[in-house]
C-alpha positions as CSV (number, residue, x, y, z in Angstrom):
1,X,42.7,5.4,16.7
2,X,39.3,7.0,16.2
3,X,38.7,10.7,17.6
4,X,36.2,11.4,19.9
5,X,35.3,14.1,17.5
6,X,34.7,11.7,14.7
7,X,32.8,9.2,17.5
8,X,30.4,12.4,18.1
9,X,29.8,13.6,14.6
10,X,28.5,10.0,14.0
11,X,26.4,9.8,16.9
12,X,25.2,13.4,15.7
13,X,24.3,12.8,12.2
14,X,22.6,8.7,13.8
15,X,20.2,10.8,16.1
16,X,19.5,13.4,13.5
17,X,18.6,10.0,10.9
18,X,16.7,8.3,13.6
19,X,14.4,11.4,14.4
20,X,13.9,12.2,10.9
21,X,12.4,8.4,10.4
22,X,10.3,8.5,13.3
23,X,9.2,12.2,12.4
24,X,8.7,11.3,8.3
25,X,6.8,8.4,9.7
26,X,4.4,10.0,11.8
27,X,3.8,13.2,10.1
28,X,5.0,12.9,6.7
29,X,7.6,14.6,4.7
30,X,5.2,18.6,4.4
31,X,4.4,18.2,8.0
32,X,7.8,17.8,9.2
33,X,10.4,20.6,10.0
34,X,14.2,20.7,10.2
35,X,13.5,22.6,14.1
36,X,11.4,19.7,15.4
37,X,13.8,17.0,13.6
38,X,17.0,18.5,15.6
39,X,15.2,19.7,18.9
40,X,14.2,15.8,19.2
41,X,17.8,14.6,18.2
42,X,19.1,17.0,20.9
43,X,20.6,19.0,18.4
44,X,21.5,22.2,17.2
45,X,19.8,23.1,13.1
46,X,23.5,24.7,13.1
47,X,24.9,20.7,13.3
48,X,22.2,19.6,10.9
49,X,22.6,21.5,8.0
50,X,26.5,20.4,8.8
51,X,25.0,17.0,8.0
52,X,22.8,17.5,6.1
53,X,22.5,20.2,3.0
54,X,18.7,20.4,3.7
55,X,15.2,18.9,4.1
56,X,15.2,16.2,1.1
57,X,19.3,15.5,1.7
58,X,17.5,14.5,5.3
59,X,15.0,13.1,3.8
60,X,17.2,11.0,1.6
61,X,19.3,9.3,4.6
62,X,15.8,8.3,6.1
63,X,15.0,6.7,3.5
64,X,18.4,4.9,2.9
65,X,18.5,4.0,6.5
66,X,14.9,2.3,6.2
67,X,16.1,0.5,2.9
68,X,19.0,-0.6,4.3
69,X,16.8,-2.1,7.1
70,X,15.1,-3.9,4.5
71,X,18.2,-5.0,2.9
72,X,19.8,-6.6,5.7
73,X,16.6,-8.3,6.7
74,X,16.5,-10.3,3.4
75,X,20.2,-10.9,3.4
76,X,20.2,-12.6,6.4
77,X,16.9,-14.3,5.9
78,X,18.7,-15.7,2.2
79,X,22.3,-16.1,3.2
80,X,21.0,-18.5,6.2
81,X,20.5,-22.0,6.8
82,X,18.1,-24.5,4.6
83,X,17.8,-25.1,1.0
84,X,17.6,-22.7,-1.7
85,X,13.8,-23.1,-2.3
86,X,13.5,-22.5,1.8
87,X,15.7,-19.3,1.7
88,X,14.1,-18.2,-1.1
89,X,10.2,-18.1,0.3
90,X,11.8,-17.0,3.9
91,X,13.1,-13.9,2.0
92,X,10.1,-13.5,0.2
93,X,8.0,-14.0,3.9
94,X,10.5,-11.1,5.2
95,X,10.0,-8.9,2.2
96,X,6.1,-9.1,3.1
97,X,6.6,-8.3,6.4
98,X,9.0,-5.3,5.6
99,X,6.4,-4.2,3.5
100,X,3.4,-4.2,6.7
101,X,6.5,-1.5,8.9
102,X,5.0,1.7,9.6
103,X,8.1,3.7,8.3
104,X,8.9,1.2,5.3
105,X,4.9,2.4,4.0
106,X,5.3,5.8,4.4
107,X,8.6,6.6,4.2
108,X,9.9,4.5,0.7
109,X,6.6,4.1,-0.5
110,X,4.4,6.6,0.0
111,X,6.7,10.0,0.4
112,X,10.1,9.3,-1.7
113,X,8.9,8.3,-5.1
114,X,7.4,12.7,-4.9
115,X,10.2,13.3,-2.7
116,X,13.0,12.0,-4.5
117,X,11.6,12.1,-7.9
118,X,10.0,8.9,-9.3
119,X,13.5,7.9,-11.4
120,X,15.8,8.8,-8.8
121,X,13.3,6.9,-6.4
122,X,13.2,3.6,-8.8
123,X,17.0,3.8,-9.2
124,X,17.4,4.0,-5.6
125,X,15.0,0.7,-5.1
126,X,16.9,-1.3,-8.0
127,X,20.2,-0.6,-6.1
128,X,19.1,-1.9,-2.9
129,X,16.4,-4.0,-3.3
130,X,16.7,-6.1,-7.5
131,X,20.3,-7.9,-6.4
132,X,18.6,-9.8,-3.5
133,X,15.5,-11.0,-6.5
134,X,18.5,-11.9,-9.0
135,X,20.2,-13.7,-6.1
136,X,17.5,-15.3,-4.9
137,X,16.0,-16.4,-8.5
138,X,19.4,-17.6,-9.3
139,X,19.6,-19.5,-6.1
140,X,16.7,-21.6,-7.4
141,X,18.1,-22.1,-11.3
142,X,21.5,-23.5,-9.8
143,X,20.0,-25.8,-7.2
144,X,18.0,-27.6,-10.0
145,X,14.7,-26.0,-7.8
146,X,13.1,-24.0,-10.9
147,X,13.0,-24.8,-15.0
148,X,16.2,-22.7,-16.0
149,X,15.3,-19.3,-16.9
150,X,17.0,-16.2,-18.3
151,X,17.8,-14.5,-15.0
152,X,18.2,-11.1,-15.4
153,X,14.8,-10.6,-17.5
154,X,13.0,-12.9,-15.1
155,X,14.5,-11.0,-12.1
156,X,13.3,-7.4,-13.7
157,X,9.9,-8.9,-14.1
158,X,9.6,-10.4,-10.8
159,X,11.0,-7.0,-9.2
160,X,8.2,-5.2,-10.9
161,X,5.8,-7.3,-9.6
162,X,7.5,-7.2,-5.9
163,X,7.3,-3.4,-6.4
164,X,3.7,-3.4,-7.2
165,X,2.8,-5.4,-4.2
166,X,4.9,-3.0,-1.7
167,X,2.4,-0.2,-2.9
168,X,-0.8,-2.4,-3.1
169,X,0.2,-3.6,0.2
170,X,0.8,-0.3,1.9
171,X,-2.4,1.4,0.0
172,X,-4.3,-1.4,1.5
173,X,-7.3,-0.9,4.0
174,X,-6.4,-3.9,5.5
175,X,-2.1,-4.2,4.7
176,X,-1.8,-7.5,7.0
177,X,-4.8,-9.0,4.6
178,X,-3.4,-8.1,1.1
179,X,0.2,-9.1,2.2
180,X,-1.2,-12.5,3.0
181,X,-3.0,-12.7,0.0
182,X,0.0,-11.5,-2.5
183,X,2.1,-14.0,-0.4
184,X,0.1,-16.6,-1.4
185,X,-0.4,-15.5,-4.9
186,X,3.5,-15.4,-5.6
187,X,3.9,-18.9,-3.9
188,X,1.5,-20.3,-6.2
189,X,3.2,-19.0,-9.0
190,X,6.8,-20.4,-8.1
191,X,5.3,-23.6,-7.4
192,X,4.1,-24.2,-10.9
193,X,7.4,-23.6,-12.5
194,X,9.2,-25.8,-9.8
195,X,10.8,-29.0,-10.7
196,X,9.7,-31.7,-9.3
197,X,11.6,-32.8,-6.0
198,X,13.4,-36.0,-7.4
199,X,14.6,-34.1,-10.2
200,X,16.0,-31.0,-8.0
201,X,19.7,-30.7,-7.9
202,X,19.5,-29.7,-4.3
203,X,18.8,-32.4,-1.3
204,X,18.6,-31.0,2.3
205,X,21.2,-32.2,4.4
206,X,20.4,-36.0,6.0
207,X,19.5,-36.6,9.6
């Protein structure tokens, strides 16, 4: 049976996350302070730093907190109903519109790759974000619904290339614009390597 002590130091260190995203958001990682992260969590800084060992160990939960958003939004988008080519677009469709979220662009984007360090930052990104672009590129080599490919040097590549977008996209004058436009762009080029329809291994479900 869970404690209501445990119950509150979860709820403590979920408001303490929460504030810190909305804070990093809005005023970025310099122009945010430990006070104002804890007085608007309805804190103590006494119970942060027992969450937390500092600024960037904050910082670091935001930012696993808005991947993990991410994450879960793909997931379910790929993991749900329809064929593998459809699941496969709808997660790239999702991953465009993660990429247009306020705290997504500033917080993983912009602020940790300085932050965190630009290895720790990539490292981070691979863990989260490069299974869902294996798993989705293999989804399309086993249903027959792209020429077979090596995976894991095709997913790399095609992670690169997801990462570039993310920071053309949230660099963008005009985010909603370019994330059309790369959409469309990456569409295009899966269509030219897909098979054919009648010689796709995958058939949706009849009628």
């Amino acid at each position: 049976m869970r404690s209501r002590r445990l119950d509150y130091s979860e709820s403590t260190r979920s408001a303490l996350v929460e504030s810190a995203v909305e804070l990093f958001t809005k005023r970025g990682y310099a122009g945010t302070s430990l006070d104002e992260v804890a007085k608007r969590a309805r804190v103590t800084k006494g119970a942060l730093y027992h969450h937390f060992s500092g600024k960037q160990a904050l910082f670091e939960a935001a930012f696993d907190a808005v991947e993990s958003l991410v994450y879960d939004r793909l997931e379910k988008t790929m993991t749900g109903p329809g064929t593998a080519w459809e699941r496969t677009l709808g997660g790239l469709k999702a991953f465009i519109r993660s990429c247009l979220d306020p705290a997504y662009q500033r917080i993983a984007i912009h602020e940790a790759p300085v932050v965190m360090g630009w290895e720790r930052w990539r490292e981070a990104e691979e863990q989260c974000s490069f299974g869902l672009v294996r798993s989705g590129l293999q989804l399309l080599v086993d249903a027959g619904e792209v020429e077979p490919v090596p995976v894991e040097v095709t997913s790399r590549l095609l992670f690169g290339a997801l990462s570039s977008a993310a920071t053309e996209i949230a660099s963008a004058a005009d985010p909603k614009k370019v994330g059309a436009e790369i959409e469309d762009v990456i569409v295009r080029m899966l269509l030219r390597v897909r098979r054919p329809a009648d010689e796709s291994l995958e058939r949706p479900a009849a009628g």
